[in-house]
Gaussian input, Z-matrix of N, CA and C with variables (Angstrom, degrees):
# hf/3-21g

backbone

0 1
 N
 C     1     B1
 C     2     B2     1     A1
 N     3     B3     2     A2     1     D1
 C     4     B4     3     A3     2     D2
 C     5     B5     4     A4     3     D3
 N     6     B6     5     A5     4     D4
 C     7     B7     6     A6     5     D5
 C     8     B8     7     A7     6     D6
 N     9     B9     8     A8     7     D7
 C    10    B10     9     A9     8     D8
 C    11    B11    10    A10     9     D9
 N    12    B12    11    A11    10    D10
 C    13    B13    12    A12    11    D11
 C    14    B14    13    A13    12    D12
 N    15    B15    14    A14    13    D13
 C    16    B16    15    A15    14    D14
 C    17    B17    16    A16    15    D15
 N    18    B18    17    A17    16    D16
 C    19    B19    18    A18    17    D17
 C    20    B20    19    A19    18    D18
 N    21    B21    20    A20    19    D19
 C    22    B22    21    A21    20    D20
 C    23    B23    22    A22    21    D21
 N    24    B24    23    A23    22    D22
 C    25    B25    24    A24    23    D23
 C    26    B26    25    A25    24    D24
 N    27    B27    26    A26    25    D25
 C    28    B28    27    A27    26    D26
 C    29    B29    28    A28    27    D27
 N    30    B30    29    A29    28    D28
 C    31    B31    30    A30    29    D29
 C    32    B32    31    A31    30    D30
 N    33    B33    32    A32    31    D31
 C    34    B34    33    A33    32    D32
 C    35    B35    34    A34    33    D33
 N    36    B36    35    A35    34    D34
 C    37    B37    36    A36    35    D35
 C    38    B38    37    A37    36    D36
 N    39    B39    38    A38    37    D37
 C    40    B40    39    A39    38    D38
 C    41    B41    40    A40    39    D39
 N    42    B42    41    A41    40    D40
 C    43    B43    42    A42    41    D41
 C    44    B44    43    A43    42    D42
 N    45    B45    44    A44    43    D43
 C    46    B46    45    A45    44    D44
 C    47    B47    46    A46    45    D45
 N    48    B48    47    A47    46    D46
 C    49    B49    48    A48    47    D47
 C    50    B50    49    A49    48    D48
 N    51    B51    50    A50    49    D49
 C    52    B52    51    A51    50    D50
 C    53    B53    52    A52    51    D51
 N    54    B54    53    A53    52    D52
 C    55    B55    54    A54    53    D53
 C    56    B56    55    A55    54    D54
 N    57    B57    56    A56    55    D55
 C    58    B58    57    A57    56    D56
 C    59    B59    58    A58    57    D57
 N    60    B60    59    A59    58    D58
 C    61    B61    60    A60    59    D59
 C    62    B62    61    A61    60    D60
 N    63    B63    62    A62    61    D61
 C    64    B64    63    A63    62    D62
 C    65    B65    64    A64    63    D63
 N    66    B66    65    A65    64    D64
 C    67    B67    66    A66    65    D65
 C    68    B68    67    A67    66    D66
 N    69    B69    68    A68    67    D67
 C    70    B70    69    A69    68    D68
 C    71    B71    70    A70    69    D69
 N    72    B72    71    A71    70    D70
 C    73    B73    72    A72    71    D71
 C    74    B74    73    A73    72    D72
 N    75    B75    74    A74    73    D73
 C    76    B76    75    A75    74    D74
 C    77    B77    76    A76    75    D75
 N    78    B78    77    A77    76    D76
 C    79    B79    78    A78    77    D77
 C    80    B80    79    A79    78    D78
 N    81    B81    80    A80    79    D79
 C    82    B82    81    A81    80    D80
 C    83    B83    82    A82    81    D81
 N    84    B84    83    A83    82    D82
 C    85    B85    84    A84    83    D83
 C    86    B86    85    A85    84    D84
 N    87    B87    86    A86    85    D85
 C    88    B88    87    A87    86    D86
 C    89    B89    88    A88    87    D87
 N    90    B90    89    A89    88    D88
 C    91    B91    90    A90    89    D89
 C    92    B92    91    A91    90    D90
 N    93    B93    92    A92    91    D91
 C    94    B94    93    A93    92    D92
 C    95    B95    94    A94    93    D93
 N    96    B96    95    A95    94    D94
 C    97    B97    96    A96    95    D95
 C    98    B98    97    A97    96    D96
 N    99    B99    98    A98    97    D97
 C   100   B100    99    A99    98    D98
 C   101   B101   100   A100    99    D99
 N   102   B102   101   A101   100   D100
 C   103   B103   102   A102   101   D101
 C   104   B104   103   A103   102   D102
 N   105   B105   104   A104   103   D103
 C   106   B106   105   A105   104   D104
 C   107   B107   106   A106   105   D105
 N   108   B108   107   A107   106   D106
 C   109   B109   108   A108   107   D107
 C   110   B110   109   A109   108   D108
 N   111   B111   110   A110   109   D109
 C   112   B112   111   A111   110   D110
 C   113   B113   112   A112   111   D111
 N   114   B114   113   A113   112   D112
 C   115   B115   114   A114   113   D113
 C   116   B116   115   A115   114   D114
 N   117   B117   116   A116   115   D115
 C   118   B118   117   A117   116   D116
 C   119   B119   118   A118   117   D117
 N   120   B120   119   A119   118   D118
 C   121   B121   120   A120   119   D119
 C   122   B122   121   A121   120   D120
 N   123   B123   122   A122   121   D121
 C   124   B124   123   A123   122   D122
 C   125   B125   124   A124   123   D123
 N   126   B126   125   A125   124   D124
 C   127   B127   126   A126   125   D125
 C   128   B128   127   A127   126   D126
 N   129   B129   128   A128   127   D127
 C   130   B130   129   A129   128   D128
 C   131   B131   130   A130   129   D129
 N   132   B132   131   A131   130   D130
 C   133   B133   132   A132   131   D131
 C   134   B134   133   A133   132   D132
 N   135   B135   134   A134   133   D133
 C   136   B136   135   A135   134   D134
 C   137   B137   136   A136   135   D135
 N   138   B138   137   A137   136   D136
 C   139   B139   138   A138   137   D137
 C   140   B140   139   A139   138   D138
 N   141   B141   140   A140   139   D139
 C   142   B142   141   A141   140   D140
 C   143   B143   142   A142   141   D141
 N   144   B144   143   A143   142   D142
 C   145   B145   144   A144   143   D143
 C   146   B146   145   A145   144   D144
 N   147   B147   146   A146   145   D145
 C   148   B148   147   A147   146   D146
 C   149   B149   148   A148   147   D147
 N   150   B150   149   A149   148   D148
 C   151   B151   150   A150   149   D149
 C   152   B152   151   A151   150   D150
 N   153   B153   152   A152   151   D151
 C   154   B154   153   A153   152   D152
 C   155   B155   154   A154   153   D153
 N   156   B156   155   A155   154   D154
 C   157   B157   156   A156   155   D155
 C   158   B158   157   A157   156   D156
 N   159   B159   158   A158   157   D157
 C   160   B160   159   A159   158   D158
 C   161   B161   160   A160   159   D159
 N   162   B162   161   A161   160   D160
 C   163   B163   162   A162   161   D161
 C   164   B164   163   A163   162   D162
 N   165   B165   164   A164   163   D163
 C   166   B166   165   A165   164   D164
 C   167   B167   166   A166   165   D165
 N   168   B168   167   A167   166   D166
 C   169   B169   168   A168   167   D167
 C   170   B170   169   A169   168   D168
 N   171   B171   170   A170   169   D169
 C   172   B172   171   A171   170   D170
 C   173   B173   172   A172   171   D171
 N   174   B174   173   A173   172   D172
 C   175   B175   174   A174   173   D173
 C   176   B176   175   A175   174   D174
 N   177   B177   176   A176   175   D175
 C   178   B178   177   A177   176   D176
 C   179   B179   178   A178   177   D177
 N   180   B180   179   A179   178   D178
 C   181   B181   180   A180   179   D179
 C   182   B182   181   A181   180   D180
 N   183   B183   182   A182   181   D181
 C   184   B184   183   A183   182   D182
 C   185   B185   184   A184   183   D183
 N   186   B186   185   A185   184   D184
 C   187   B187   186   A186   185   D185
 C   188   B188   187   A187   186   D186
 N   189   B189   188   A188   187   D187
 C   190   B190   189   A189   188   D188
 C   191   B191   190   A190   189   D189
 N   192   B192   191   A191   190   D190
 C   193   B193   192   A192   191   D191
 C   194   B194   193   A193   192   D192
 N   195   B195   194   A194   193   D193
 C   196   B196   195   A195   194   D194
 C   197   B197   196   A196   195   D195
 N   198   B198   197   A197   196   D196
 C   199   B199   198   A198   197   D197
 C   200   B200   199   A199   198   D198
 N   201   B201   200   A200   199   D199
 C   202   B202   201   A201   200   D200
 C   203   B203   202   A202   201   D201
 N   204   B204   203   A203   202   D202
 C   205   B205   204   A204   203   D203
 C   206   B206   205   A205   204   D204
 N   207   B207   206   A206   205   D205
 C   208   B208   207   A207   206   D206
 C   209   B209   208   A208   207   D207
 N   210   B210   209   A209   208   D208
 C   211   B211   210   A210   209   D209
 C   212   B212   211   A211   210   D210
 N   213   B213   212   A212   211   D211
 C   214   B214   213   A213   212   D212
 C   215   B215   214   A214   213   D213
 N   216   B216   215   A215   214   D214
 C   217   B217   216   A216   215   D215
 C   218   B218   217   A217   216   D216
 N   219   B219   218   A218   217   D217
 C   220   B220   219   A219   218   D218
 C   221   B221   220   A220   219   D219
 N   222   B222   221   A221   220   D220
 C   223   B223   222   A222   221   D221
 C   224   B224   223   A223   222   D222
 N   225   B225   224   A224   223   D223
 C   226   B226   225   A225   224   D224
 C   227   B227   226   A226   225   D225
 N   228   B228   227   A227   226   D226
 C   229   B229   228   A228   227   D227
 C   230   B230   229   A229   228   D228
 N   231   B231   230   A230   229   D229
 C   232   B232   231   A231   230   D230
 C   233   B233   232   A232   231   D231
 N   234   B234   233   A233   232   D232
 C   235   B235   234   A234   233   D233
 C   236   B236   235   A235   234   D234
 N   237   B237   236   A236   235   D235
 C   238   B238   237   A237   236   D236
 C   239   B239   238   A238   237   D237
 N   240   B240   239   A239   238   D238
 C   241   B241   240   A240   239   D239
 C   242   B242   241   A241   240   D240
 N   243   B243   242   A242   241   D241
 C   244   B244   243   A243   242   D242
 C   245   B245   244   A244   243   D243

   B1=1.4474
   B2=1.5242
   B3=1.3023
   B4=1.1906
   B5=1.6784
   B6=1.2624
   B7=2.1120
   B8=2.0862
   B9=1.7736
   B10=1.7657
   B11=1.5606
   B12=2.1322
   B13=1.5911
   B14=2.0638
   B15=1.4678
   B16=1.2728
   B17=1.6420
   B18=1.0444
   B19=2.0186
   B20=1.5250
   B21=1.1761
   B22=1.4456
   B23=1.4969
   B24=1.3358
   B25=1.9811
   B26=2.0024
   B27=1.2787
   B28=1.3578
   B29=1.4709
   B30=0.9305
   B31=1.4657
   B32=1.8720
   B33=1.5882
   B34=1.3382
   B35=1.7698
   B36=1.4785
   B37=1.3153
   B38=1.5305
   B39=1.6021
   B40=1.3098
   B41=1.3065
   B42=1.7136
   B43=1.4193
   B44=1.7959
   B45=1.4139
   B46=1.4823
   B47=1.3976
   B48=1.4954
   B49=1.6837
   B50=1.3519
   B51=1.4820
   B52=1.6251
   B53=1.5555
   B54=1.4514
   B55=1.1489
   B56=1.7520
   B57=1.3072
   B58=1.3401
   B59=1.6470
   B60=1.7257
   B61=1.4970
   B62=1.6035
   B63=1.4223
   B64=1.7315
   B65=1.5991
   B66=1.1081
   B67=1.4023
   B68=1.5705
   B69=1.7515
   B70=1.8217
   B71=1.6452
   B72=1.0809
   B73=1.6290
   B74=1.2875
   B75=1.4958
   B76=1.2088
   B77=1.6785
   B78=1.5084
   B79=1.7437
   B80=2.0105
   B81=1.2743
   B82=1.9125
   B83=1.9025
   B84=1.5624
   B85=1.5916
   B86=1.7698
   B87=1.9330
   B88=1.3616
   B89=1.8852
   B90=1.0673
   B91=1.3101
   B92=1.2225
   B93=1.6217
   B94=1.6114
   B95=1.2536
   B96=1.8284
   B97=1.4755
   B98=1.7770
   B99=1.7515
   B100=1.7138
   B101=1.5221
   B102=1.4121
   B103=1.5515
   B104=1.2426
   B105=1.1081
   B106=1.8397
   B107=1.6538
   B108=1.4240
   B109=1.8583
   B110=1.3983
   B111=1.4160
   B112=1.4513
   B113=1.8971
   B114=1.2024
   B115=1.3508
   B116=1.8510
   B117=1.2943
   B118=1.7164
   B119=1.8415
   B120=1.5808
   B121=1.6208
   B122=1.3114
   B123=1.6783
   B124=1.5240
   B125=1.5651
   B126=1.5674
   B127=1.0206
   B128=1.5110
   B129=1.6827
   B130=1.5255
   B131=1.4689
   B132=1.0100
   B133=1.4885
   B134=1.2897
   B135=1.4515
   B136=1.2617
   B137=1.3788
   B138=0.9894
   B139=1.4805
   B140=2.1212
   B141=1.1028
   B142=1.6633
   B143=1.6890
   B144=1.1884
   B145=1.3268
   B146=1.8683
   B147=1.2280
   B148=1.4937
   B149=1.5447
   B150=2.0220
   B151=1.2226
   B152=1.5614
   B153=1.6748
   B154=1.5407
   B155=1.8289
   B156=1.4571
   B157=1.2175
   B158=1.8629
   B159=1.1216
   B160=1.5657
   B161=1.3127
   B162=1.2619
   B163=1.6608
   B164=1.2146
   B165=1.3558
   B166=1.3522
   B167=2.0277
   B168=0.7803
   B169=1.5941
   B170=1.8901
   B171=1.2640
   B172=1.3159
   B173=1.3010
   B174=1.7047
   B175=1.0237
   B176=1.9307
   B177=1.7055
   B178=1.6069
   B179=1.8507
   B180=1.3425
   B181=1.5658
   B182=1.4986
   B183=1.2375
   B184=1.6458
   B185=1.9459
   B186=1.1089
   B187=1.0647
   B188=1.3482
   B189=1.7169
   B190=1.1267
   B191=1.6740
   B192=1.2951
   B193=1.1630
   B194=1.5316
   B195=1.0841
   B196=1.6653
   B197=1.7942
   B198=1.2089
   B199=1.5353
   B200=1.4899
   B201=1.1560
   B202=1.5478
   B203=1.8985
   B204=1.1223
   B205=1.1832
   B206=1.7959
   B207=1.4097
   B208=1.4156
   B209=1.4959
   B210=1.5065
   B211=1.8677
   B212=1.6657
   B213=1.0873
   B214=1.9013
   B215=1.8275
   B216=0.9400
   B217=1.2674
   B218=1.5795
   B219=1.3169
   B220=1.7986
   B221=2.0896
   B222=1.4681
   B223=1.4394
   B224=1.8070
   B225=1.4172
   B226=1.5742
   B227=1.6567
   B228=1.3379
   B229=1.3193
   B230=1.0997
   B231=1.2717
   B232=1.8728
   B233=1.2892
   B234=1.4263
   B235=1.5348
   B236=1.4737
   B237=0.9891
   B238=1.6187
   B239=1.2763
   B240=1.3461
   B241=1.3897
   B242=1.6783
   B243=1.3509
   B244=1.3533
   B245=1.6288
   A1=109.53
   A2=122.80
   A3=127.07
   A4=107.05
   A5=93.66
   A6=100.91
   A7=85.86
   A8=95.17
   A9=99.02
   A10=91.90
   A11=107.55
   A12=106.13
   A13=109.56
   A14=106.14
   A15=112.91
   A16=95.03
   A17=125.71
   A18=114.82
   A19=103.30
   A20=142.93
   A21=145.09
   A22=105.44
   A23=106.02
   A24=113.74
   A25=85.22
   A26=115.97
   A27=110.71
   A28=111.77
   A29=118.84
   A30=133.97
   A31=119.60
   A32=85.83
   A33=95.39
   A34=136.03
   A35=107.32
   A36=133.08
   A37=92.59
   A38=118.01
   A39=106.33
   A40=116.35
   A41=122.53
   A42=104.33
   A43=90.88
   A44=116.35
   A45=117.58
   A46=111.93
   A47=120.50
   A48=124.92
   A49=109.25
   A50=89.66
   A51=97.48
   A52=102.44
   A53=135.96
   A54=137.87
   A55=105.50
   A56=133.51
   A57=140.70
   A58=104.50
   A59=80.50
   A60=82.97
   A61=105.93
   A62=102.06
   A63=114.33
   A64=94.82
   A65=149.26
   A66=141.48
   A67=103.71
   A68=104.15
   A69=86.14
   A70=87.97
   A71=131.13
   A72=110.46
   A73=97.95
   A74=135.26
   A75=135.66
   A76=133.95
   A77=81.06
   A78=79.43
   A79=101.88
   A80=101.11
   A81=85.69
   A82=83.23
   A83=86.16
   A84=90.27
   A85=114.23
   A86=112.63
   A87=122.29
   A88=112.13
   A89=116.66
   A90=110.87
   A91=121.12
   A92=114.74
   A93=118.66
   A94=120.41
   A95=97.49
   A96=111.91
   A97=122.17
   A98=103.53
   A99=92.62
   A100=93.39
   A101=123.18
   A102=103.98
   A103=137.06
   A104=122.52
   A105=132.95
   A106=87.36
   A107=147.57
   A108=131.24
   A109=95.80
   A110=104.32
   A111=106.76
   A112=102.80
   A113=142.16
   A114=148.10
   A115=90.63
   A116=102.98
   A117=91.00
   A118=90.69
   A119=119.50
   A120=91.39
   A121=118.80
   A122=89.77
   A123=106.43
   A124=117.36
   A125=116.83
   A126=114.08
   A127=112.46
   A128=109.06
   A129=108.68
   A130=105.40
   A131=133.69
   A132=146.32
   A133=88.23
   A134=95.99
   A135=129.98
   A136=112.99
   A137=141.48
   A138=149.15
   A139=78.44
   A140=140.49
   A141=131.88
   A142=95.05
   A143=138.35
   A144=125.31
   A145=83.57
   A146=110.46
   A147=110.40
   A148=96.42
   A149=109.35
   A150=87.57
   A151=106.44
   A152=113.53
   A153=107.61
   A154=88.88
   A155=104.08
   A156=104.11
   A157=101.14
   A158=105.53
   A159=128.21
   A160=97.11
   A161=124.21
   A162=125.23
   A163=116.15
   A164=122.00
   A165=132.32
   A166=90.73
   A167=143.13
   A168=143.73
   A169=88.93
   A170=104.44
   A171=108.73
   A172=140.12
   A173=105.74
   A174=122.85
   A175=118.28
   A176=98.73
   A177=116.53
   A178=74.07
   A179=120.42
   A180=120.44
   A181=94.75
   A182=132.41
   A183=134.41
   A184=97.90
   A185=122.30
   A186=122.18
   A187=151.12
   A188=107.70
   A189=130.70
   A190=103.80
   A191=134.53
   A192=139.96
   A193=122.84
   A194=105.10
   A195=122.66
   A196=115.31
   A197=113.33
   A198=96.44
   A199=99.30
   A200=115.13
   A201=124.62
   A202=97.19
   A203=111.47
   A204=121.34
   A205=116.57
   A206=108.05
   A207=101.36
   A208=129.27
   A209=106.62
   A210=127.87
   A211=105.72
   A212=98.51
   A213=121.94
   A214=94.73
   A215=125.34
   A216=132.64
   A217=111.34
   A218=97.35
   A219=112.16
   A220=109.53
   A221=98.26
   A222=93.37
   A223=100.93
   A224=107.74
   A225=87.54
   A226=124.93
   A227=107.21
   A228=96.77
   A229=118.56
   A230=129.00
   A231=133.07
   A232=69.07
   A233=138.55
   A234=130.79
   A235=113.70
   A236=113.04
   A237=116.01
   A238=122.99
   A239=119.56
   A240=104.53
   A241=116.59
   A242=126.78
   A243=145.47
   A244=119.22
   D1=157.06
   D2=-151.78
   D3=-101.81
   D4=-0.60
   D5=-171.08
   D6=-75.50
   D7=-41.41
   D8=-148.48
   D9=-37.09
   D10=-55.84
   D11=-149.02
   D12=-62.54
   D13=-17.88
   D14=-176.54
   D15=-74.64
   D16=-61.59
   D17=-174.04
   D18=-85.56
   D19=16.40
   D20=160.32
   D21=-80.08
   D22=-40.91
   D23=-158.25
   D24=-90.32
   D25=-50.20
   D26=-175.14
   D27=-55.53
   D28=-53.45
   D29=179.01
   D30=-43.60
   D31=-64.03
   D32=165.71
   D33=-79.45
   D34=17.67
   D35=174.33
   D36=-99.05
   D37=-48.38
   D38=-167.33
   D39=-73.25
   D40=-19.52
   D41=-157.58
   D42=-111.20
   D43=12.25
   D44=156.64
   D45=39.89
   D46=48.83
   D47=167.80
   D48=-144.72
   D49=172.35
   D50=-170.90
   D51=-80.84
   D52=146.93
   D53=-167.55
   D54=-82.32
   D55=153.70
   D56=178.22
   D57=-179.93
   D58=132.22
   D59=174.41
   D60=-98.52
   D61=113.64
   D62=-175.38
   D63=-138.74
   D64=99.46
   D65=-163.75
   D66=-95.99
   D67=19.51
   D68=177.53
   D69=-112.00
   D70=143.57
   D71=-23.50
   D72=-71.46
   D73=-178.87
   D74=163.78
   D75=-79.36
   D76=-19.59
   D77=176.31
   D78=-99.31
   D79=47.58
   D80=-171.70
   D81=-84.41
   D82=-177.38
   D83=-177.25
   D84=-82.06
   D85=-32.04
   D86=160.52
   D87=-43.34
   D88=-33.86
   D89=-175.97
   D90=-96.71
   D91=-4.29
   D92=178.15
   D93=-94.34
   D94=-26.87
   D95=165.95
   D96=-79.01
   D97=-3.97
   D98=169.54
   D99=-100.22
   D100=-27.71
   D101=161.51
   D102=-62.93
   D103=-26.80
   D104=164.49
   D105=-69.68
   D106=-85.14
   D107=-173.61
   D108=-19.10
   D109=-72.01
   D110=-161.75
   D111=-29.41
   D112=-66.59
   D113=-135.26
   D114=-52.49
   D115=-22.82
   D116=-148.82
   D117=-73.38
   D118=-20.85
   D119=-169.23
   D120=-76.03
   D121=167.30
   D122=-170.82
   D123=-70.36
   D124=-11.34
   D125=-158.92
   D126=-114.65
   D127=19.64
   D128=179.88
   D129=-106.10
   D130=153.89
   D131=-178.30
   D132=-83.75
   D133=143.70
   D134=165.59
   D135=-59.79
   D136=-48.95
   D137=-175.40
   D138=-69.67
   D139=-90.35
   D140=-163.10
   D141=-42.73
   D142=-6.53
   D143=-153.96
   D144=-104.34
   D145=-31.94
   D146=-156.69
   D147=-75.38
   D148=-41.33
   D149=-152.95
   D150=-78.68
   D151=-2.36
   D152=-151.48
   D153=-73.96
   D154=-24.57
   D155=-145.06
   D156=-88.55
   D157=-5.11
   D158=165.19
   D159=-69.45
   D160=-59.07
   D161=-161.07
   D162=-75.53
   D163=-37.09
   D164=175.56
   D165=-71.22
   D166=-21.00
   D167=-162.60
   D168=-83.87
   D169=-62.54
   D170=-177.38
   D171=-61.69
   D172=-32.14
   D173=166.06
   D174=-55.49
   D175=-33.90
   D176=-147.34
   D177=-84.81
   D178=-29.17
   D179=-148.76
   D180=-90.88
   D181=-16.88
   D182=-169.30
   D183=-100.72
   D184=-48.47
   D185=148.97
   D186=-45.01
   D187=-13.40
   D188=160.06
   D189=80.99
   D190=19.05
   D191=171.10
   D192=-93.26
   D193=8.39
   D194=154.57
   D195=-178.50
   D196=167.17
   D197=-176.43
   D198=-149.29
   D199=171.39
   D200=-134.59
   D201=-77.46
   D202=-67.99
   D203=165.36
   D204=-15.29
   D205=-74.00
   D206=175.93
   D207=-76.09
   D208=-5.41
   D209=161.55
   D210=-60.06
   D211=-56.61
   D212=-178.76
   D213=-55.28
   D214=-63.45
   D215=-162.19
   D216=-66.94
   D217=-45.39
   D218=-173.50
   D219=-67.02
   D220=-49.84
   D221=-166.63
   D222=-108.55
   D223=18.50
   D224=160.08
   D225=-62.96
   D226=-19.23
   D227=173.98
   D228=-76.53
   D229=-24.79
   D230=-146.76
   D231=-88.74
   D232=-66.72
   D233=-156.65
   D234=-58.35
   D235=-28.76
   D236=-156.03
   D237=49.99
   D238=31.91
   D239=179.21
   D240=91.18
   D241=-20.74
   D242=174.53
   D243=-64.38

């Protein structure tokens, strides 16, 4: 879906690292950015696509690298409401 590559590229502008999948800790920013790559394959369900992309949201939101309010505001359109 075409919202992922629009909040994949934003996302991964914000957390400005090189991507690696190292999950210690799991919420570092190297590991959110191989989970945001990750979104693009063809072979993850949409339902695993939603939640990673929830977690990486939360992770970015406890860290203070985006916050809920302007998340809500930014991709109500990409969602439409869905």
């Amino acid at each position: 879906m075409e919202f992922y590559n629009e909040l994949r590229q934003r996302y991964l502008e914000t957390l400005d690292t090189k991507a690696e999948n190292d999950p210690d800790p799991p919420t570092s920013r190297h590991h959110l950015s191989w989970m945001l790559n990750e979104l693009e394959s063809d072979t993850m369900s949409e339902t695993k696509k939603h939640r990673w992309l929830g977690y990486i949201q939360g992770c970015m939101v406890s860290q203070n690298l985006i916050n809920v309010e302007d998340e809500r505001n930014s991709t109500r359109g990409l969602f439409n409401g869905k």
